[in-house]
Structures are given as C-alpha cells and as structure tokens.
Gaussian input, Z-matrix of N, CA and C with variables (Angstrom, degrees):
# hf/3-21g

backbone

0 1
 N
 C     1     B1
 C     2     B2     1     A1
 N     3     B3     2     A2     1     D1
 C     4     B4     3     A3     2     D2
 C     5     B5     4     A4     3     D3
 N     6     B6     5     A5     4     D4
 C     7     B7     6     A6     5     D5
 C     8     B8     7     A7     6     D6
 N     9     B9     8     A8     7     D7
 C    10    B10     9     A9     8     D8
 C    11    B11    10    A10     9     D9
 N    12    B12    11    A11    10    D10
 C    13    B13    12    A12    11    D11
 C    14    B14    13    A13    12    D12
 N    15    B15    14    A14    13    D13
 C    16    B16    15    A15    14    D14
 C    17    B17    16    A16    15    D15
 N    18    B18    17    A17    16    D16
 C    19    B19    18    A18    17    D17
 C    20    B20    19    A19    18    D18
 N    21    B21    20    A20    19    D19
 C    22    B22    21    A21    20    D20
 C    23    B23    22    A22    21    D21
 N    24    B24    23    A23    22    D22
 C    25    B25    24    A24    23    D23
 C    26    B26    25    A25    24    D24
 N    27    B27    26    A26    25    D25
 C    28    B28    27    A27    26    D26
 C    29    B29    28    A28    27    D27
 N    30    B30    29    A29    28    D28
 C    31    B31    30    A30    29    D29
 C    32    B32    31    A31    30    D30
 N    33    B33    32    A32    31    D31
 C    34    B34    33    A33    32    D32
 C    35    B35    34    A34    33    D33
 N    36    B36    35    A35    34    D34
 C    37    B37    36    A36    35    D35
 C    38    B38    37    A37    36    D36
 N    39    B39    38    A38    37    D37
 C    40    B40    39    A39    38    D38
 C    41    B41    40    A40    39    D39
 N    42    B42    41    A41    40    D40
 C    43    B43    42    A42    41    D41
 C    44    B44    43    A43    42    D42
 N    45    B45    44    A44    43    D43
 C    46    B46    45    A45    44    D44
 C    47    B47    46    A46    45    D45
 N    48    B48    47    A47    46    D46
 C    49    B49    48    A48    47    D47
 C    50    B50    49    A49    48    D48
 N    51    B51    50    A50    49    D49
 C    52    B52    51    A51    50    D50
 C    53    B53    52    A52    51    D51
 N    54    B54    53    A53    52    D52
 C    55    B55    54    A54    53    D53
 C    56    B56    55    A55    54    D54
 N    57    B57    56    A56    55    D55
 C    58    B58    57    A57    56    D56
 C    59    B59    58    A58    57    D57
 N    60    B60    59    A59    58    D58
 C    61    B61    60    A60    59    D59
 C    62    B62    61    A61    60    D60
 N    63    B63    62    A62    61    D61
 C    64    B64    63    A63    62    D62
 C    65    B65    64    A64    63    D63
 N    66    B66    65    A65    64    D64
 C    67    B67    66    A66    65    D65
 C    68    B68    67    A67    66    D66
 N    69    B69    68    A68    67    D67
 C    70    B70    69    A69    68    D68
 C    71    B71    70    A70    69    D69
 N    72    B72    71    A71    70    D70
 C    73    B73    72    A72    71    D71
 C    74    B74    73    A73    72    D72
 N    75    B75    74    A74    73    D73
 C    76    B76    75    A75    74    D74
 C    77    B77    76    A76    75    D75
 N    78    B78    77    A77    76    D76
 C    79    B79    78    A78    77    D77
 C    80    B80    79    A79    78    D78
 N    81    B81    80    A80    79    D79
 C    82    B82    81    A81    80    D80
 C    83    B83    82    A82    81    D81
 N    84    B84    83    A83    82    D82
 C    85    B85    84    A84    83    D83
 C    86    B86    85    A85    84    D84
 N    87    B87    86    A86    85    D85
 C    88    B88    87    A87    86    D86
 C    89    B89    88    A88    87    D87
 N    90    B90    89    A89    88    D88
 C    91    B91    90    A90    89    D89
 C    92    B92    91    A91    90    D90
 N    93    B93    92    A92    91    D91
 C    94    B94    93    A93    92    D92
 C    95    B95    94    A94    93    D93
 N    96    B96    95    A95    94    D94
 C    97    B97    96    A96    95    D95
 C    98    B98    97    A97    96    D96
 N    99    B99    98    A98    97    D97
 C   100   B100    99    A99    98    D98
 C   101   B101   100   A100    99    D99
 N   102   B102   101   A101   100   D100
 C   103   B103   102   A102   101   D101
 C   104   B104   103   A103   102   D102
 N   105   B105   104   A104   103   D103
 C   106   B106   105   A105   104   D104
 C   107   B107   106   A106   105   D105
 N   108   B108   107   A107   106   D106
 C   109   B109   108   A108   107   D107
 C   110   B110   109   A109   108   D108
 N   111   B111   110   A110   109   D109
 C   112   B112   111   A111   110   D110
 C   113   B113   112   A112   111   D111
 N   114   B114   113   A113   112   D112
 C   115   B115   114   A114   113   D113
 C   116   B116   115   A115   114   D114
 N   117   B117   116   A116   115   D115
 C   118   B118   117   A117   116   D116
 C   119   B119   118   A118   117   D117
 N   120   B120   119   A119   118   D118
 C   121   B121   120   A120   119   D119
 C   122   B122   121   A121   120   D120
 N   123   B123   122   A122   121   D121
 C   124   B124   123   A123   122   D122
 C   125   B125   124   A124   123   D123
 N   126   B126   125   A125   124   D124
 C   127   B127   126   A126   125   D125
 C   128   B128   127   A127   126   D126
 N   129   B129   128   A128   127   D127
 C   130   B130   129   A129   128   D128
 C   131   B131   130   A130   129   D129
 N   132   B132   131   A131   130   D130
 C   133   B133   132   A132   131   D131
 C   134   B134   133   A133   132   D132
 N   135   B135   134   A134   133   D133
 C   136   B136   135   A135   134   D134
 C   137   B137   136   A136   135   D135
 N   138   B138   137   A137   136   D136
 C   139   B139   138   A138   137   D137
 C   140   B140   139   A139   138   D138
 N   141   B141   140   A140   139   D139
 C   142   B142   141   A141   140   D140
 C   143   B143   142   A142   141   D141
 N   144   B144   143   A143   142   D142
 C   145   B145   144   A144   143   D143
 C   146   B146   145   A145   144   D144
 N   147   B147   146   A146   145   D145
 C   148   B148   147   A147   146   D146
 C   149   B149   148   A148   147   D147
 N   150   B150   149   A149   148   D148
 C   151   B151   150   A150   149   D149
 C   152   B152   151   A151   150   D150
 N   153   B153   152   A152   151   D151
 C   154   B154   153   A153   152   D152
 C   155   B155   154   A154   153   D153
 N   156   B156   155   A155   154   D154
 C   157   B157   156   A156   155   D155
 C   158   B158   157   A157   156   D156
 N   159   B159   158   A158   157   D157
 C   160   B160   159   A159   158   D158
 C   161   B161   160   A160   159   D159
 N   162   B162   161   A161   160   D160
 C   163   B163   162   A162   161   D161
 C   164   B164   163   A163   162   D162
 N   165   B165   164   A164   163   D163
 C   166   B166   165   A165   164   D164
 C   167   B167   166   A166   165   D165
 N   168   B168   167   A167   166   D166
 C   169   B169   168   A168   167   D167
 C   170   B170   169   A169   168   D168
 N   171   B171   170   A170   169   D169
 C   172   B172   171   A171   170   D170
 C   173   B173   172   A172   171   D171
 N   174   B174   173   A173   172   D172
 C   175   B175   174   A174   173   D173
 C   176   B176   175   A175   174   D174
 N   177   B177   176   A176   175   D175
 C   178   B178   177   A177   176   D176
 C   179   B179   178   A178   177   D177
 N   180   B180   179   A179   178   D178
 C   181   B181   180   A180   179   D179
 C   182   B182   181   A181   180   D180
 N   183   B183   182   A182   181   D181
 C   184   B184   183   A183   182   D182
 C   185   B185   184   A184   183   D183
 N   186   B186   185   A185   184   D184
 C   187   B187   186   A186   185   D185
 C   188   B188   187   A187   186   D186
 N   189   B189   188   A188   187   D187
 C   190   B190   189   A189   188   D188
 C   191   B191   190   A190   189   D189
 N   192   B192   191   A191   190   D190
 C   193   B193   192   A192   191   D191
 C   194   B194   193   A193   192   D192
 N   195   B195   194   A194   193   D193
 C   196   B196   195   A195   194   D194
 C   197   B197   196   A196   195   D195

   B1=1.4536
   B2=1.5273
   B3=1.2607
   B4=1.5122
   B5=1.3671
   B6=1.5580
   B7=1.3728
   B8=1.5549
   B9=1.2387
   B10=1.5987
   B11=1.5264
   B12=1.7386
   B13=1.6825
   B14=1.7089
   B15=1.2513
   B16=1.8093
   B17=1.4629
   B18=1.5348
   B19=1.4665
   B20=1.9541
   B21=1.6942
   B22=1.4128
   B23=1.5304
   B24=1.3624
   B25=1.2173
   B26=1.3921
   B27=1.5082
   B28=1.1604
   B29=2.0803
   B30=1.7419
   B31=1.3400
   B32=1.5090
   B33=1.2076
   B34=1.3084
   B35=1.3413
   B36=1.4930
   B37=1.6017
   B38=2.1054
   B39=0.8990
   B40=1.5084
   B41=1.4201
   B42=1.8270
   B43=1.0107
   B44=1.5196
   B45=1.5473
   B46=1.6825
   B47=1.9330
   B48=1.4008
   B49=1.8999
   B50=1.9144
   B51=1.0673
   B52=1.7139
   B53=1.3484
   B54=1.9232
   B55=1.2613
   B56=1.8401
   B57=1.7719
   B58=1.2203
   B59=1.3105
   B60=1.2184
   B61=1.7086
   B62=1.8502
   B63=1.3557
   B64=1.0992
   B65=1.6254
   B66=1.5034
   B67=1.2403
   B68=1.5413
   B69=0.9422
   B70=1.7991
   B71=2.2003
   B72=0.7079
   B73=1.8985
   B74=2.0444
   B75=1.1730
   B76=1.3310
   B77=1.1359
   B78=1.2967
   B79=1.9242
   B80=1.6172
   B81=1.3623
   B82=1.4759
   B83=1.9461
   B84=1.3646
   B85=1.4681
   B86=1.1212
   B87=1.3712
   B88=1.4109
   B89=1.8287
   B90=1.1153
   B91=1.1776
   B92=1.7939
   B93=1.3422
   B94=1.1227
   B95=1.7388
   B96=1.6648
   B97=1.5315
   B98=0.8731
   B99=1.5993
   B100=1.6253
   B101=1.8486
   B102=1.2638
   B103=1.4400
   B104=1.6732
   B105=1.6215
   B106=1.7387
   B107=1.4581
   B108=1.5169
   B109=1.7924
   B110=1.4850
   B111=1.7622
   B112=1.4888
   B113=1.9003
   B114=1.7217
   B115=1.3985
   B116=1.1463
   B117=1.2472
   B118=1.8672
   B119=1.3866
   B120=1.2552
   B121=1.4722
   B122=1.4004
   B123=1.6285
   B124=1.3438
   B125=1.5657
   B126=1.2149
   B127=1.4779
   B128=1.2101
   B129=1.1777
   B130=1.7404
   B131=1.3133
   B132=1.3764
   B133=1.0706
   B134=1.8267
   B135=1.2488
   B136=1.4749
   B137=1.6631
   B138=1.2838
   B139=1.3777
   B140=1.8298
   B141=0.7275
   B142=1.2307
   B143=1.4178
   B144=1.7141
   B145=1.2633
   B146=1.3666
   B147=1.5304
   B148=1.8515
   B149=1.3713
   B150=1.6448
   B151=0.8728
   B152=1.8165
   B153=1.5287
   B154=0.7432
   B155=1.6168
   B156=1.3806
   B157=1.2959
   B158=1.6998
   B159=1.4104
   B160=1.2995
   B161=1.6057
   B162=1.3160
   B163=1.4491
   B164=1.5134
   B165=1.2237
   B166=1.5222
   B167=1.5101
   B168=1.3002
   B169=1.9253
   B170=1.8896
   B171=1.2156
   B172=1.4278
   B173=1.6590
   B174=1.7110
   B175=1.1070
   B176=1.8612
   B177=1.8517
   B178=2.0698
   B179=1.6111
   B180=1.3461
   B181=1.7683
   B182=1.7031
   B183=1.8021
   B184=1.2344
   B185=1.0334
   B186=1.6059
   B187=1.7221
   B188=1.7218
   B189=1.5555
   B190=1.5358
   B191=1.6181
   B192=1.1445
   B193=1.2424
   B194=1.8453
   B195=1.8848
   B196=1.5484
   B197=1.7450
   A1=107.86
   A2=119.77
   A3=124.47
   A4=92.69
   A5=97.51
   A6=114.36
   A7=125.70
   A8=95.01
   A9=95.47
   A10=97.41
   A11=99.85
   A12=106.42
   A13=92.60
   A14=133.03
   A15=137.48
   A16=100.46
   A17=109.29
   A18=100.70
   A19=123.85
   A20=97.99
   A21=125.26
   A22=103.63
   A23=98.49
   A24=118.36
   A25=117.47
   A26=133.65
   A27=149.98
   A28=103.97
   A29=86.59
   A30=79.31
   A31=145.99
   A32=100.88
   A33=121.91
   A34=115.83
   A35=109.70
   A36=129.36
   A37=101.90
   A38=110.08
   A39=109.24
   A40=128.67
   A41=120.93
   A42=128.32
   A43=129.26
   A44=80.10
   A45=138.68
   A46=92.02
   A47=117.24
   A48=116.10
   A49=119.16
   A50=82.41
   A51=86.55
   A52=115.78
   A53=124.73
   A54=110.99
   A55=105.23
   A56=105.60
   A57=99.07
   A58=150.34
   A59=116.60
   A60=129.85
   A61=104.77
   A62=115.66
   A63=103.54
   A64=120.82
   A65=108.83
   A66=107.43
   A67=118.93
   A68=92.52
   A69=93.08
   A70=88.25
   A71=103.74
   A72=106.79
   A73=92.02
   A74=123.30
   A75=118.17
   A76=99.00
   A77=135.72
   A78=154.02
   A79=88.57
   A80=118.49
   A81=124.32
   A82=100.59
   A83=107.33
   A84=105.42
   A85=103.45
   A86=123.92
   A87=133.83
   A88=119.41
   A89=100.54
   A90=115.60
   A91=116.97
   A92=82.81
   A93=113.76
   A94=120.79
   A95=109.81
   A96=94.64
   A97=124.45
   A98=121.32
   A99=122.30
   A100=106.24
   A101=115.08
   A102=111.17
   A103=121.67
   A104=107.61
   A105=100.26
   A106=83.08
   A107=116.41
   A108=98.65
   A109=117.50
   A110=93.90
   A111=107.95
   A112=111.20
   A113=97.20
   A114=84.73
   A115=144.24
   A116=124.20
   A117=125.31
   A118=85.91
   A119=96.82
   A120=121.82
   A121=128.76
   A122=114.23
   A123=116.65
   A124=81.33
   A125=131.53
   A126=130.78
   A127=119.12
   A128=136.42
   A129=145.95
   A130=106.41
   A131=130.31
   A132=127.17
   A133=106.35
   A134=144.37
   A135=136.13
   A136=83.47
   A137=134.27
   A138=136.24
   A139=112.63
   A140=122.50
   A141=139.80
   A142=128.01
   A143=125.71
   A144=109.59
   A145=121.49
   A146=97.71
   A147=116.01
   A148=96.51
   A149=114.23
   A150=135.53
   A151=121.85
   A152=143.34
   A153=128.27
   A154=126.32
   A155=142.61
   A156=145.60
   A157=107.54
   A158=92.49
   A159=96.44
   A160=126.75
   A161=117.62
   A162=117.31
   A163=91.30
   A164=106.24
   A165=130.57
   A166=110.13
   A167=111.85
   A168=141.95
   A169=79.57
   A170=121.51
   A171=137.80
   A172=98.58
   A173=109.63
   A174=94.84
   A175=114.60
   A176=70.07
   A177=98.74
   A178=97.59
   A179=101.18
   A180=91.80
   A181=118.28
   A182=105.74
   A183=91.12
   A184=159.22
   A185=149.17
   A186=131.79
   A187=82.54
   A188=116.08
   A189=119.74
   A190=101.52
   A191=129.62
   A192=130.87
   A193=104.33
   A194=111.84
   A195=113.02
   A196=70.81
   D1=129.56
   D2=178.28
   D3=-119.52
   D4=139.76
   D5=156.82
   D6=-110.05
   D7=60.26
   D8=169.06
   D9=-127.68
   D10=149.42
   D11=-170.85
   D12=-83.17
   D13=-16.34
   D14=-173.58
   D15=-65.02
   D16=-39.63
   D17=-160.14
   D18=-103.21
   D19=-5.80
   D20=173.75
   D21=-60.82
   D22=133.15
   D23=178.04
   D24=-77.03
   D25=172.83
   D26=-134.79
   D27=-68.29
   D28=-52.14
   D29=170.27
   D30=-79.37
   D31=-17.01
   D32=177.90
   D33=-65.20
   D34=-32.36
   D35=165.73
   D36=-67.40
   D37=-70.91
   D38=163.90
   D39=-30.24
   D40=-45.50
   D41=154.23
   D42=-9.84
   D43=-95.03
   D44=-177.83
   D45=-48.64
   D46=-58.14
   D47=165.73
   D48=-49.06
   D49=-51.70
   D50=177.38
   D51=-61.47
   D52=-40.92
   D53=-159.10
   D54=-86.29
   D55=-31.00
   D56=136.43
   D57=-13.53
   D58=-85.05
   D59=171.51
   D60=-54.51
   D61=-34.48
   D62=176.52
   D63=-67.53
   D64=-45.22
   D65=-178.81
   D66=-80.89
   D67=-5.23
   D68=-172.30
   D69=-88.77
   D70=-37.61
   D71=-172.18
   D72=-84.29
   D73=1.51
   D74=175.90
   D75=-105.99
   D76=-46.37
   D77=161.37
   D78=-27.44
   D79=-83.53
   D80=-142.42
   D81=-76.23
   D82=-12.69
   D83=-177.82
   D84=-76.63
   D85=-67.81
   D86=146.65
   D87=1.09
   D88=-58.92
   D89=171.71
   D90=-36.49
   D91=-86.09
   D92=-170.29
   D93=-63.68
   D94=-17.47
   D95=152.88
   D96=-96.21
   D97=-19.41
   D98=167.28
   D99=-44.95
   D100=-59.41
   D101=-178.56
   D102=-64.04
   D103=-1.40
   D104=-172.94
   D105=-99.50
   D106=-15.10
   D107=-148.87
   D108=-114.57
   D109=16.45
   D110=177.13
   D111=-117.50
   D112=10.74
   D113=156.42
   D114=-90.72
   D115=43.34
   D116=-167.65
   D117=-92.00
   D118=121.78
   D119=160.50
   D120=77.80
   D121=-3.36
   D122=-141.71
   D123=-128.13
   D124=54.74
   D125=165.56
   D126=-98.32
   D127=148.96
   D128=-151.17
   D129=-118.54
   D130=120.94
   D131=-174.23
   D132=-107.39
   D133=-174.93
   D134=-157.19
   D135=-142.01
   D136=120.45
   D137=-179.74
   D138=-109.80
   D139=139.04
   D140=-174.07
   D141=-83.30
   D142=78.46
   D143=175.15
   D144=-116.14
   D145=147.41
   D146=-163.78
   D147=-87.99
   D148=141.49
   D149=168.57
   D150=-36.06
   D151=137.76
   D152=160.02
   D153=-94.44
   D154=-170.12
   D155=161.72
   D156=-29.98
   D157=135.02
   D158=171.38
   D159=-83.65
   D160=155.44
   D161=-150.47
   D162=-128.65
   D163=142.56
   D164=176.60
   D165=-110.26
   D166=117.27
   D167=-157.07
   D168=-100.95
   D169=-168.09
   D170=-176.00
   D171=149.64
   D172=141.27
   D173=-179.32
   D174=-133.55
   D175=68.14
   D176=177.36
   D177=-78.44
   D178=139.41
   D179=164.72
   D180=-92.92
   D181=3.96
   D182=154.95
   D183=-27.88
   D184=153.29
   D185=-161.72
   D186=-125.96
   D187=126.96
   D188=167.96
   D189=-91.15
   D190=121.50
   D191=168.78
   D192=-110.82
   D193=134.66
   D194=-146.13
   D195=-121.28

C-alpha cells in the first residue's frame, strides 16, 4: 500500500473526484436551504427619509450660546 496521491492508480484518482464532487454539492445544498429556510419573518425593508431644512456650517470658532 503506498500512500502517495503521485503514485495511485487511475481509480483511486476517480475515487478521491467523486467523493469530492459529492461533498462539495452536499456543502452548497446545505447551504442554500439553510439560507431559504431562515427567512420567516426576518425580511428588511429600505425606508425612505426626506431631506430636512437646510443648515448653514461657517467656520468661526466662535461659541453660540441659545
């Protein structure tokens, strides 16, 4: 038995691809219902705020006391 991946023969290379592709397509399934199946309720809406009065900056180092 050798354990080097250089010297493994044809199938062993085939193996080693398949269990790959399997887990990597089990990873992203995984994925992807965890993220459809945790939206109840928790959706984000984009809210809209209007500008107020415009403000006048000056660059006195005066102190305004109101």
């Amino acid at each position: 038995m050798n354990h080097s991946i250089y010297s493994a023969d044809r199938s062993t290379h085939v193996k080693i691809v398949v269990v790959a592709l399997v887990a990597g397509i089990a990873v992203a399934g995984l994925g992807m219902t965890a993220r459809s199946g945790s939206d109840e309720g928790l959706t984000q809406t984009a809210r809209v705020i209007k500008a107020g009065k415009p403000v006048v900056v000056t660059s006195s180092n005066a102190s305004l006391v109101r």
